[in-house]
C-alpha positions, 0 to 999 in steps of 0.5 A, spaced: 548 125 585 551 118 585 546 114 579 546 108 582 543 111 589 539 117 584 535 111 581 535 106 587 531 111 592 526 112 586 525 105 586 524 105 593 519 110 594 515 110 588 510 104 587 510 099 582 505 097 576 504 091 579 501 091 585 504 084 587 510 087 587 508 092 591 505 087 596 512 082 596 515 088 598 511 092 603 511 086 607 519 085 606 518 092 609 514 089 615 517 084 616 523 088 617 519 093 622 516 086 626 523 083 627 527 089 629 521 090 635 522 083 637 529 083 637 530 089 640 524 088 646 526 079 647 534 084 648 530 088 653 526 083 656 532 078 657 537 086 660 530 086 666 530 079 668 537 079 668 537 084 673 531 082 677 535 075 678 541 078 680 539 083 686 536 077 689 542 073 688 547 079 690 542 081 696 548 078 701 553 079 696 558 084 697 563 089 692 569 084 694 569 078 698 576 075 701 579 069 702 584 065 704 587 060 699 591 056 705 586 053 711 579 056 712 581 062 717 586 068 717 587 072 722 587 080 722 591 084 726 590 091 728 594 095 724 592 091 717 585 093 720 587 101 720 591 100 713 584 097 710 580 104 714 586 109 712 584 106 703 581 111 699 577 106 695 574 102 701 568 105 704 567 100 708 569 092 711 566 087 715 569 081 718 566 074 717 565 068 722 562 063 717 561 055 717 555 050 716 553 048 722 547 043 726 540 047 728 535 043 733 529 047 736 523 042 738 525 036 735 527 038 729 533 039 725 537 043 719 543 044 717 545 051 714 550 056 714 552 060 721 554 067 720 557 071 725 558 079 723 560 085 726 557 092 727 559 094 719 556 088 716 549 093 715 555 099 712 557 093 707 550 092 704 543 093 705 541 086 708 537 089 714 533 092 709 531 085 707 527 084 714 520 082 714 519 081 722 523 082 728 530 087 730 537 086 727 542 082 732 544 086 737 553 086 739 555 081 744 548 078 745 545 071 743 541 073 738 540 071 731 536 072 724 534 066 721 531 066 713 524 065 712 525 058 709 528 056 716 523 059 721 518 055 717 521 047 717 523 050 723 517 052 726 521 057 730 519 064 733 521 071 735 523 073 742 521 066 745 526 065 751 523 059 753 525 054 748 532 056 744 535 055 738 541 050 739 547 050 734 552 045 735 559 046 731 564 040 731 570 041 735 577 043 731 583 038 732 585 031 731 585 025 735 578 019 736 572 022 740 571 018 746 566 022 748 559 025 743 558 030 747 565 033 747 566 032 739 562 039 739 561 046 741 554 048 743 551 054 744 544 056 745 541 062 741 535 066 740 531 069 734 531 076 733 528 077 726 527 074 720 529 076 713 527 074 707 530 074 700 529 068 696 525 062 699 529 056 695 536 058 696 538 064 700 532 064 707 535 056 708 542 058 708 543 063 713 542 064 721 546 072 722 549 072 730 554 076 732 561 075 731 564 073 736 558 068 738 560 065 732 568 064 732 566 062 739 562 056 737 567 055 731 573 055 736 577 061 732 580 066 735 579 074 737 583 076 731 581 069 726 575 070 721 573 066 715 572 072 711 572 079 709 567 083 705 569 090 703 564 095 700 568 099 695 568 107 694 563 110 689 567 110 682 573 106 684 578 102 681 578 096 683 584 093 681 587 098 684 584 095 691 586 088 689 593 090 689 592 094 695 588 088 700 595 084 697 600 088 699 596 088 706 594 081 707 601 078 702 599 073 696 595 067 700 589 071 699 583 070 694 579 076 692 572 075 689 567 080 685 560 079 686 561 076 678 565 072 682 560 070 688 555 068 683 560 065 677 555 059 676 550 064 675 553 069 670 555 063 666 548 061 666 545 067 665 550 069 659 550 062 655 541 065 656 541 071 652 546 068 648 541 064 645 535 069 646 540 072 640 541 067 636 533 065 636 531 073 635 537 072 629 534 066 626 527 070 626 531 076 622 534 072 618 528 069 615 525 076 615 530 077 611 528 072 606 523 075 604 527 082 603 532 078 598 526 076 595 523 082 594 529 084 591 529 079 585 522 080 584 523 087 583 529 086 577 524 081 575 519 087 574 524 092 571 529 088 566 526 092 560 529 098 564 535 095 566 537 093 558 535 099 556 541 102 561 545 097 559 545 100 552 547 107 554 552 105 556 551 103 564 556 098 566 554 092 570 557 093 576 552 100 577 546 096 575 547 092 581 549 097 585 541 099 584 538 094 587 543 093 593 543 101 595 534 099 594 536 092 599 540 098 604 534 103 603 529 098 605 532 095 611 534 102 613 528 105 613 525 097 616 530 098 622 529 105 624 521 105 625 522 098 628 527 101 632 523 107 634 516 103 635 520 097 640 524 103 645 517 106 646 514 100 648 520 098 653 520 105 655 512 105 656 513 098 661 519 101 664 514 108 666 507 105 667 508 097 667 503 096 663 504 088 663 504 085 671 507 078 673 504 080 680 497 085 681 504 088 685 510 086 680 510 089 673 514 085 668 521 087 668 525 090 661 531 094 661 533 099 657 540 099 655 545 102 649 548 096 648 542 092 646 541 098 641 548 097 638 546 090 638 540 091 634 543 095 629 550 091 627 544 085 627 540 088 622 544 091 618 550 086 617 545 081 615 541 086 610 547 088 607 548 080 606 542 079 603 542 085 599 549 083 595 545 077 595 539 078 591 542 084 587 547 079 584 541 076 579 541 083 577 546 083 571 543 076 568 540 075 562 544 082 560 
């Protein structure tokens, strides 16, 4: 056996004469435990709130979104219609009418998004499962589902056919408007159902109708659509479907992934957990501290040895290794108990929601491989620092 390791582990695991050195290094060990559980869980904690962001924020979203880059409308035709049909890796697509538009019911107005959509839409994501009140549009008909926060500063509701639902819509072309009332288009609608998913953004910024109602309104063609958003097959290969939707709809196209979609938010939610880390890194470092002071005390305490081992032949080298094998020792066993105490923790919220945000809503964790990788790069990079650190005092004054 290794000397260096042989000796280390004996100073490791046996106690000192001194019962402050004892102390100094048991709440080294604690620390070590404490931050690692912070580490770990703040990771964890942060994974769970990331997820419960981003469904509300994907409730709409699709797994691939198309655009054109030329203008606000293309056009589909039939046979680019089969070849979508005829791909292995498309599930499902739905064609999308989108514009924001000007709502009036009873003297009151909004502006938001109309969204025309055909019979797939609820095949390319589950926003059907979003309703609270009322029934999804039926095809070819005047209904529509408005977001909560637009029935409320609206005052509107359902299956009232005494009162519509104006939408007015400025008429495509150029040219001076002599007349207001021919500068738009005009269509009366009736709410349906009502959904809600996010009461500051999303149930103010959508009122679903029919396709075809919508490209009417915005004066588009059978065939001319804002959008098409696609719902990918399990396990596909998006870049795959990229070069397909290309070869099929040519170069003046954009694809958008649900990262994509939501490109502010994913920045702000990694620039977040960035900072989760580095302040949890912060608390291990200062841990640490104390580790790297433990060690010295520790030399302080054992100097007659070391100059007896120095005598018999011992080099320098060898009797720092001591005290950087015992700092690895320590912040081994700190790490793994840690470790083992903070995945419990996650795993017990996850299983029996100790903690609620709501009497209905558990706090969110998540647990994740990568956040364990994380904690142990962490953790041991920055042992092994302090470690060679403390140990260099070592050889002083031998």
């Amino acid at each position: 056996m290794n000397l260096s390791f042989y000796i280390a582990k004996r100073y490791a695991i046996s106690f000192s004469k001194n019962k402050a050195i004892n102390i100094i290094t048991g709440i080294a060990s604690v620390g070590i435990i404490a931050s690692t559980m912070a580490l770990f869980i703040f990771l964890s904690v942060f994974s769970g709130l990331k997820e419960f962001t981003l469904n509300f924020a994907n409730a709409t979203d699709p797994d691939l979104r198309l655009e054109t880059t030329t203008g606000k409308f293309f056009t589909i035709s039939k046979a680019q219609e089969e070849q979508l049909k005829s791909n292995k890796n498309i599930s499902s697509f739905s064609k999308i009418a989108e514009e924001r538009v000007y709502f009036l019911y009873s003297e009151k107005e909004i502006v938001a998004h109309i969204k025309g959509v055909d019979n797939n839409y609820t095949k390319v994501n589950d926003f059907k499962n979003h309703l609270y009140a009322g029934d999804w549009i039926e095809p070819n008909s005047e209904d529509v589902v408005v977001g909560a926060e637009i029935s409320r500063k609206l005052a509107l509701g359902l299956f009232d056919f005494n009162n519509a639902l104006e939408v007015f819509a400025p008429k495509p072309g150029k040219g001076n408007i002599e007349n207001p009332d021919e500068a738009f288009n005009k269509s009366l609608l009736f709410p349906s159902g009502i959904y809600s998913i996010n009461e500051e953004e999303l149930d103010g910024k959508y009122v679903f109708c029919d396709v075809a109602l919508a490209q009417n309104l915005l004066g588009l063609q059978s065939n001319q659509f804002t959008n098409l958003e696609i719902k990918t097959t399990p396990n596909s290969n998006e870049e795959e479907i990229r070069n397909d939707l290309e070869t099929i709809f040519g170069e003046n196209i954009k694809i958008k992934n649900r990262a994509q979609l939501n490109d502010s938010l994913y920045k702000m939610l990694q620039s977040e957990n960035l900072f989760i880390y580095l302040f949890s890194t912060l608390v291990v470092i200062l841990t640490l501290f104390c580790l790297a002071g433990a060690i010295v005390m520790i030399i302080i305490d054992k100097r007659d040895n070391l100059k007896t081992l120095y005598n018999i032949g011992v080099t320098k080298n060898s009797i720092r290794n001591i005290f950087f094998t015992q700092g690895i020792i320590i912040t081994l066993f700190g790490l793994f108990i840690g470790l083992a105490l903070a995945i419990g923790i996650v795993i017990l919220q996850q299983q029996f929601s100790f903690i609620m945000i709501t009497p209905s809503m558990p706090y969110p964790v998540l647990f994740e491989w990568s956040n364990i990788l994380i904690v142990l790069s962490t953790i041991i990079i920055l042992g092994i620092v302090s470690s060679w650190i403390a140990s260099g005092t070592a050889n002083k004054g031998l």
